[in-house]
mmCIF file of the N, C-alpha and C atoms, coordinates in Angstrom:
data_MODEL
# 
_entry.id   MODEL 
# 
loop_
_atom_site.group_PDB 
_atom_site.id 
_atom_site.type_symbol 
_atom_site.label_atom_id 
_atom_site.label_alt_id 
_atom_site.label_comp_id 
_atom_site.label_asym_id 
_atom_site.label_entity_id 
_atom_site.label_seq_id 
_atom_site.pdbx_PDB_ins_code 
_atom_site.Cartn_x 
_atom_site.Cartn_y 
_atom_site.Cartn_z 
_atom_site.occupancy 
_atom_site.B_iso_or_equiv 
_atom_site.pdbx_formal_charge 
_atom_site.auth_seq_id 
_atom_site.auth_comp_id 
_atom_site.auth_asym_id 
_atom_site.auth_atom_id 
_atom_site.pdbx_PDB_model_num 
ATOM 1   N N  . UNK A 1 1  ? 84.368 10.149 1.537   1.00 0.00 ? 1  UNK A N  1 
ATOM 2   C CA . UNK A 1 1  ? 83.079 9.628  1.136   1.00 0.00 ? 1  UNK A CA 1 
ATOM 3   C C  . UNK A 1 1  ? 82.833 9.825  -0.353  1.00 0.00 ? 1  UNK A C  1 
ATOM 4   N N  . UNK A 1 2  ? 83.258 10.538 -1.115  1.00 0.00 ? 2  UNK A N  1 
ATOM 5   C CA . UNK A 1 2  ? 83.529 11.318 -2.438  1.00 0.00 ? 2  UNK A CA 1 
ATOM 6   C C  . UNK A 1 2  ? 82.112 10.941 -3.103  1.00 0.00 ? 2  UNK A C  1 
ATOM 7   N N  . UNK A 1 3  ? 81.009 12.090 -2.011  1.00 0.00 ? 3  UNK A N  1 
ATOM 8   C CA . UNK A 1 3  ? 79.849 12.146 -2.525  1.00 0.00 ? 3  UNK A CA 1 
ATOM 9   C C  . UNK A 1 3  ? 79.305 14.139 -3.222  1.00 0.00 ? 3  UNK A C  1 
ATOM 10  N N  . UNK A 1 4  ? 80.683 14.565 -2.926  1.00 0.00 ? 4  UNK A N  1 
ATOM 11  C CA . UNK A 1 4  ? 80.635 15.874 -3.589  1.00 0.00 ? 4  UNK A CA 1 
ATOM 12  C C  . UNK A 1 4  ? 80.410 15.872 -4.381  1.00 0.00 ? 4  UNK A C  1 
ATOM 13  N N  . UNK A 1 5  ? 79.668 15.275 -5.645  1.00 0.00 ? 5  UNK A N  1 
ATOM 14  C CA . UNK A 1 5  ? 79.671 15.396 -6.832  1.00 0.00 ? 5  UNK A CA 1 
ATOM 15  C C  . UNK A 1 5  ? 77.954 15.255 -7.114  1.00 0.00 ? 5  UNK A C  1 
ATOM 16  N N  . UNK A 1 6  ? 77.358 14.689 -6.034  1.00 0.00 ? 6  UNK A N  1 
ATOM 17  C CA . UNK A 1 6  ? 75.955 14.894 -6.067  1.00 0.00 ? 6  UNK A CA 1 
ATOM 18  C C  . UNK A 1 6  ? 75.302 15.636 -4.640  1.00 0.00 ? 6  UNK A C  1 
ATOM 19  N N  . UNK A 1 7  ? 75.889 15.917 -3.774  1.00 0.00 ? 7  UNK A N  1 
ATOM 20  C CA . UNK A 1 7  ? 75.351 16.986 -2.567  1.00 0.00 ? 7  UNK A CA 1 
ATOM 21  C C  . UNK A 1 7  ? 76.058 17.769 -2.612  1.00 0.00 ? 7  UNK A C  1 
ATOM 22  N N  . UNK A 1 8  ? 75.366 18.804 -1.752  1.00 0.00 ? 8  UNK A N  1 
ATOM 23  C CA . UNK A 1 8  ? 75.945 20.225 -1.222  1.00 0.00 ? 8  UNK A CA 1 
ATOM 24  C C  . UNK A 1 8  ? 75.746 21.207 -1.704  1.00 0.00 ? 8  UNK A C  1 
ATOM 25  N N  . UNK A 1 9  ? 75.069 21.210 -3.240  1.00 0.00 ? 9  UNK A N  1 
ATOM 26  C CA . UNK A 1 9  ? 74.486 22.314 -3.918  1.00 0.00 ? 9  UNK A CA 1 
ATOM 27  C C  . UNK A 1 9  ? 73.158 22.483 -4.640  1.00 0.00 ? 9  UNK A C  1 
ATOM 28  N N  . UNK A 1 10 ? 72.205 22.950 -5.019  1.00 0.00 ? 10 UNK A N  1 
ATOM 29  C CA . UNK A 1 10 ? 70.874 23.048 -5.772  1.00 0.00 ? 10 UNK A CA 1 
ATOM 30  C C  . UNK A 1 10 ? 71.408 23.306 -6.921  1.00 0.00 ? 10 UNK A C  1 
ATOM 31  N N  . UNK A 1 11 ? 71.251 22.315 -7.984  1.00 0.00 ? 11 UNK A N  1 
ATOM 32  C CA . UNK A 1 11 ? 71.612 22.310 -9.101  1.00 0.00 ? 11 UNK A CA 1 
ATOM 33  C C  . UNK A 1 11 ? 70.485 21.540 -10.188 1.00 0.00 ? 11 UNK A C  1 
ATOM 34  N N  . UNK A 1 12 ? 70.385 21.400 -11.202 1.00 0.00 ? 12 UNK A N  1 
ATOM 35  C CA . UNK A 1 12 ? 69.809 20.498 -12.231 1.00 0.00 ? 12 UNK A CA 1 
ATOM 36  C C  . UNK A 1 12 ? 70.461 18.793 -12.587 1.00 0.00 ? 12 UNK A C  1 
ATOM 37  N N  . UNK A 1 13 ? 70.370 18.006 -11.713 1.00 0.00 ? 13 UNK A N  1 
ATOM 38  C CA . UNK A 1 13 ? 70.492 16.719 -11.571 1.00 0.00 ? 13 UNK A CA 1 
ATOM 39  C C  . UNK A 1 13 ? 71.183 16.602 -10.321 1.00 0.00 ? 13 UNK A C  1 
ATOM 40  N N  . UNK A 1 14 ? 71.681 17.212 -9.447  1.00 0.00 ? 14 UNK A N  1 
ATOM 41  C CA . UNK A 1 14 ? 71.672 17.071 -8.555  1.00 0.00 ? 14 UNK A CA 1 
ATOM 42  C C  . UNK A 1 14 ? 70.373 16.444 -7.389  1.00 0.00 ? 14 UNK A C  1 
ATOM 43  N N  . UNK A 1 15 ? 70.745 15.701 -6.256  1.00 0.00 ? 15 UNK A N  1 
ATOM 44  C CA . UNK A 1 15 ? 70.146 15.126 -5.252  1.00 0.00 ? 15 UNK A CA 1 
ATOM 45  C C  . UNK A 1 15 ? 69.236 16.211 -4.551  1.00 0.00 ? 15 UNK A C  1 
ATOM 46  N N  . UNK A 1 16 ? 68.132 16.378 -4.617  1.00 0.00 ? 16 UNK A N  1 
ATOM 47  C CA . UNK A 1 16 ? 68.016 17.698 -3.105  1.00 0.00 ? 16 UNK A CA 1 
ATOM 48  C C  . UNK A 1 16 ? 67.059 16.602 -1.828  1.00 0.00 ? 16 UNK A C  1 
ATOM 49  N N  . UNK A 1 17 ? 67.751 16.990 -1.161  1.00 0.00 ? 17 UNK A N  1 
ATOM 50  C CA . UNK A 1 17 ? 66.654 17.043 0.550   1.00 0.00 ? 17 UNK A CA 1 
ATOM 51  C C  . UNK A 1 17 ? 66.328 18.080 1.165   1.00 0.00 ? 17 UNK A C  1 
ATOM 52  N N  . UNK A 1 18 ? 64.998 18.456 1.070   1.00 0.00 ? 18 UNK A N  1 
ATOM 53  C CA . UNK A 1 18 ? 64.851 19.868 1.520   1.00 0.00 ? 18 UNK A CA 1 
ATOM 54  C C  . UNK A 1 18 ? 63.415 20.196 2.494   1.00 0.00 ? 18 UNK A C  1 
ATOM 55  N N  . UNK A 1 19 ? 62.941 20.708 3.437   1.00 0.00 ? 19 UNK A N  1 
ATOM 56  C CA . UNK A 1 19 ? 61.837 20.625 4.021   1.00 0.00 ? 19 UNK A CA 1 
ATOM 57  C C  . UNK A 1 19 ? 61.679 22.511 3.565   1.00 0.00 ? 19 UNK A C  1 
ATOM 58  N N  . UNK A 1 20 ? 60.231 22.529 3.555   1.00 0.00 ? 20 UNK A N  1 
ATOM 59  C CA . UNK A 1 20 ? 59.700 24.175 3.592   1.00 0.00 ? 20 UNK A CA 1 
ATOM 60  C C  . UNK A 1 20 ? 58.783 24.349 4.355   1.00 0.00 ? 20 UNK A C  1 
ATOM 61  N N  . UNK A 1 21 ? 59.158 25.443 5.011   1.00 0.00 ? 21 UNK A N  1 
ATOM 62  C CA . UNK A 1 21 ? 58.260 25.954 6.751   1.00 0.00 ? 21 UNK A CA 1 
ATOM 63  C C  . UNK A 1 21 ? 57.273 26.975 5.784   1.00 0.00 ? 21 UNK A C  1 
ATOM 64  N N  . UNK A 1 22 ? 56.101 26.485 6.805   1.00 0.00 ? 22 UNK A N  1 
ATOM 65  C CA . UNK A 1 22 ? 55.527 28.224 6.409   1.00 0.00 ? 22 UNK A CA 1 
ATOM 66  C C  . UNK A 1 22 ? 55.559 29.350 7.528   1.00 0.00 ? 22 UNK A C  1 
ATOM 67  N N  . UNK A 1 23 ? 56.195 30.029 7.834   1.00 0.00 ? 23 UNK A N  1 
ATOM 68  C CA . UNK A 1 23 ? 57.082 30.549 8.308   1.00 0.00 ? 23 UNK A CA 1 
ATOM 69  C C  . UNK A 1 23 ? 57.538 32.281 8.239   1.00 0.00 ? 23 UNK A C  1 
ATOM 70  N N  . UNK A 1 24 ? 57.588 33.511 8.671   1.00 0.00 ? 24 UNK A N  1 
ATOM 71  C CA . UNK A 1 24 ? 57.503 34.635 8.104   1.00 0.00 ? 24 UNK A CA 1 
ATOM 72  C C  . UNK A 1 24 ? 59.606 34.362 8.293   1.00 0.00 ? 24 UNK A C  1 
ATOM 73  N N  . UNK A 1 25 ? 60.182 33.899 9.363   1.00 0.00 ? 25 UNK A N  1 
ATOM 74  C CA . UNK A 1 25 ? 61.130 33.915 9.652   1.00 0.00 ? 25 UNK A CA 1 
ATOM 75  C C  . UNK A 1 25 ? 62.091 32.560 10.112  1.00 0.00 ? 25 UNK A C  1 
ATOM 76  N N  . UNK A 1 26 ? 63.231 32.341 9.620   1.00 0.00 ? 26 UNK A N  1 
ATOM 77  C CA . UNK A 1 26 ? 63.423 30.789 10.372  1.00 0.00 ? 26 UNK A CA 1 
ATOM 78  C C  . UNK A 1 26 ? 63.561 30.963 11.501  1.00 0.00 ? 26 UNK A C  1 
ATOM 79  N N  . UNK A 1 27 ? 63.115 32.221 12.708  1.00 0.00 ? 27 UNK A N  1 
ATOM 80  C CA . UNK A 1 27 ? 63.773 31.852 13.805  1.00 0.00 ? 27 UNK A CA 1 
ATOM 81  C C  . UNK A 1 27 ? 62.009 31.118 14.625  1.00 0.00 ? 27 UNK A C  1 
ATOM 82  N N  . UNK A 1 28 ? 61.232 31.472 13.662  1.00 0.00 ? 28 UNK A N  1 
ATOM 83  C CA . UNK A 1 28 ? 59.916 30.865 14.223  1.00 0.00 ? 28 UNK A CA 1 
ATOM 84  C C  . UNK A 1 28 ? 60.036 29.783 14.348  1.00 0.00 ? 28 UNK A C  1 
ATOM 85  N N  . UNK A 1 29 ? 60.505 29.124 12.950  1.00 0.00 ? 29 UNK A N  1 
ATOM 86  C CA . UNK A 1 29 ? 60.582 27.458 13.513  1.00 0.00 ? 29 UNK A CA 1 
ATOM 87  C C  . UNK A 1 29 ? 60.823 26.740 15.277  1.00 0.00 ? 29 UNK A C  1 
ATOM 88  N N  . UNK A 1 30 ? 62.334 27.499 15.748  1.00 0.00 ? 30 UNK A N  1 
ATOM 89  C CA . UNK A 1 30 ? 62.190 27.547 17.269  1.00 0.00 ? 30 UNK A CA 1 
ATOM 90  C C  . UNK A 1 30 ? 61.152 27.858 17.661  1.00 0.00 ? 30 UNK A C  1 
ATOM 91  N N  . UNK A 1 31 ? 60.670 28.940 17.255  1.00 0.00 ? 31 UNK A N  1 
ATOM 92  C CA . UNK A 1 31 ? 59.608 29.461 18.463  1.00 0.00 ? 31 UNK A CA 1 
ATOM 93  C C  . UNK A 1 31 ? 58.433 28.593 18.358  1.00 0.00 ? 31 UNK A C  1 
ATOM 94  N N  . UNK A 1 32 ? 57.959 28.000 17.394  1.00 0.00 ? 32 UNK A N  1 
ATOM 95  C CA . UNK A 1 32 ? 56.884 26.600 17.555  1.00 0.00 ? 32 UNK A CA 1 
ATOM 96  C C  . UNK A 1 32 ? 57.576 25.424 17.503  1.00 0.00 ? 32 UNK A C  1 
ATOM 97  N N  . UNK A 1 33 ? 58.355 25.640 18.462  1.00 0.00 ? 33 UNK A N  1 
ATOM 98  C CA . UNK A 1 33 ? 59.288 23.828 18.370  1.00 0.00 ? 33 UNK A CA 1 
ATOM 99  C C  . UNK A 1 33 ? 57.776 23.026 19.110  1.00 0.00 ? 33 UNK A C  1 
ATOM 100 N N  . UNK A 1 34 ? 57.654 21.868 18.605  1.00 0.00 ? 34 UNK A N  1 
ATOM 101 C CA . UNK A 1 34 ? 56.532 20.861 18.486  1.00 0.00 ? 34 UNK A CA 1 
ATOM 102 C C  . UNK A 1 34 ? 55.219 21.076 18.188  1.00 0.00 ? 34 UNK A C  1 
ATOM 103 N N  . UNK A 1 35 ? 54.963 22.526 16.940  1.00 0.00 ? 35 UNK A N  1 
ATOM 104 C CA . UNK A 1 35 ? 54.371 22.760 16.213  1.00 0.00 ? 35 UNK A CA 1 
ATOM 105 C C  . UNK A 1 35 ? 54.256 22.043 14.356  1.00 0.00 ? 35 UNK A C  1 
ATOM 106 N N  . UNK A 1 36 ? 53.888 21.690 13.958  1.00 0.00 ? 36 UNK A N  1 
ATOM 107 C CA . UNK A 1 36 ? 54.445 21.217 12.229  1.00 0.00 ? 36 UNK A CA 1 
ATOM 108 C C  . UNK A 1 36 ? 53.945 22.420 11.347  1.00 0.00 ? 36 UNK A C  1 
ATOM 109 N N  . UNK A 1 37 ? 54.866 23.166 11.382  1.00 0.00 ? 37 UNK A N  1 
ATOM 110 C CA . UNK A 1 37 ? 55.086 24.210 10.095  1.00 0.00 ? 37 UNK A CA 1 
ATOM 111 C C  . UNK A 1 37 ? 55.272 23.705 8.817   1.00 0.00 ? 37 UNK A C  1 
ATOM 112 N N  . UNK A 1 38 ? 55.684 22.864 8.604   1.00 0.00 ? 38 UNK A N  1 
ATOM 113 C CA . UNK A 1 38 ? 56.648 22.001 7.421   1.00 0.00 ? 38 UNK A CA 1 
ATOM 114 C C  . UNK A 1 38 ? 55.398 21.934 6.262   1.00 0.00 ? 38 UNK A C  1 
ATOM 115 N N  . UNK A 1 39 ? 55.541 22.621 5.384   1.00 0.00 ? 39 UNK A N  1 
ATOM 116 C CA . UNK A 1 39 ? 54.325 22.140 4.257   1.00 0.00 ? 39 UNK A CA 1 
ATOM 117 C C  . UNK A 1 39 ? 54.678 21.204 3.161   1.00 0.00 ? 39 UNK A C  1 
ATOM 118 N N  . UNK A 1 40 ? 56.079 21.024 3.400   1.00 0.00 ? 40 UNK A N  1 
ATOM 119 C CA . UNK A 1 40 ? 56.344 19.984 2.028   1.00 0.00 ? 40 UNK A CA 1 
ATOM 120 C C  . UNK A 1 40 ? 58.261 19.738 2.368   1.00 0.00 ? 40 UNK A C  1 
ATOM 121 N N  . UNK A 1 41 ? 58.177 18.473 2.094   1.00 0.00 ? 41 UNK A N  1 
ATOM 122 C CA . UNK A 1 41 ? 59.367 17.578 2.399   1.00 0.00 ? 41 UNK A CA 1 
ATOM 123 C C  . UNK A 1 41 ? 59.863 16.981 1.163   1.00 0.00 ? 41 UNK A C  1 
ATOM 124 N N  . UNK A 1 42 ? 61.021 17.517 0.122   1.00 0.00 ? 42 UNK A N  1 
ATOM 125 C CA . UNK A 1 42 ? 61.889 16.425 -0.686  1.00 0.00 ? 42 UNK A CA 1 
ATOM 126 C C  . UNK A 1 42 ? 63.180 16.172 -0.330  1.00 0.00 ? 42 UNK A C  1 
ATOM 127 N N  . UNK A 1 43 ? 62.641 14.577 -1.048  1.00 0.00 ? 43 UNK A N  1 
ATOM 128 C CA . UNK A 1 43 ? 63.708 13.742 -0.219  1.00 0.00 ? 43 UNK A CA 1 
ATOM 129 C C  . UNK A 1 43 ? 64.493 12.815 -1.584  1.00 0.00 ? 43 UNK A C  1 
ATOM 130 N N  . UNK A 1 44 ? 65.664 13.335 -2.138  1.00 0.00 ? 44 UNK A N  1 
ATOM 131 C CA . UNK A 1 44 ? 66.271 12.968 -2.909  1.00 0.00 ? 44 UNK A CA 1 
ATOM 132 C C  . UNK A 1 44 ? 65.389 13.340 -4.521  1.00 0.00 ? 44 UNK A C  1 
ATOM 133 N N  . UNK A 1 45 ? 65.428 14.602 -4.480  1.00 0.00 ? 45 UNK A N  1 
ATOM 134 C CA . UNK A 1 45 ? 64.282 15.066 -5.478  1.00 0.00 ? 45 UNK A CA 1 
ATOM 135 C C  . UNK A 1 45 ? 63.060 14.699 -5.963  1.00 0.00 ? 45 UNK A C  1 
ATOM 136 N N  . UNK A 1 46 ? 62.278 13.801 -4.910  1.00 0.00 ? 46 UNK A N  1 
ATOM 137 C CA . UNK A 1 46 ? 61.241 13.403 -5.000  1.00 0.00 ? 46 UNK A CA 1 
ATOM 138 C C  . UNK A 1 46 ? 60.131 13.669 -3.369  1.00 0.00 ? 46 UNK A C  1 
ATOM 139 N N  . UNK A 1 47 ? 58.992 15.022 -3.999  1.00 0.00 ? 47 UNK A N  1 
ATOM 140 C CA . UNK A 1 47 ? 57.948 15.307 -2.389  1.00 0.00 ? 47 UNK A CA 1 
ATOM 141 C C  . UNK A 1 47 ? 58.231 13.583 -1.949  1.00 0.00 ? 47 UNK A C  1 
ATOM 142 N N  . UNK A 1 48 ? 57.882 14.214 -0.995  1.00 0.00 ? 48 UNK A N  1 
ATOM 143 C CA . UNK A 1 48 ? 57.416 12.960 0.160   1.00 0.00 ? 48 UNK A CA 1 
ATOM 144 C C  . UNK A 1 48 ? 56.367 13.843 1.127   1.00 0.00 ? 48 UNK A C  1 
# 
């Protein structure tokens, strides 16, 4: 696919997709499965 050169790492011009829980632990996320923890979603370095 020779897309290694823009995914797979947090870098400065790099791509990110990233969601953030609010959350004390990730194993909560399970534990409110069909809860929305999620306070903020980027999606190719731009919130959504």
């Amino acid at each position: 696919m020779r897309r290694h050169a823009h995914i797979g790492s947090i870098e400065v011009g790099e791509y990110a997709d990233l969601a953030i829980f609010d959350v004390e632990d990730y194993l909560e996320i399970l534990y409110y499965f069909g809860v929305n923890c999620c306070v903020m979603a980027v999606k190719r370095a731009e919130i959504v």
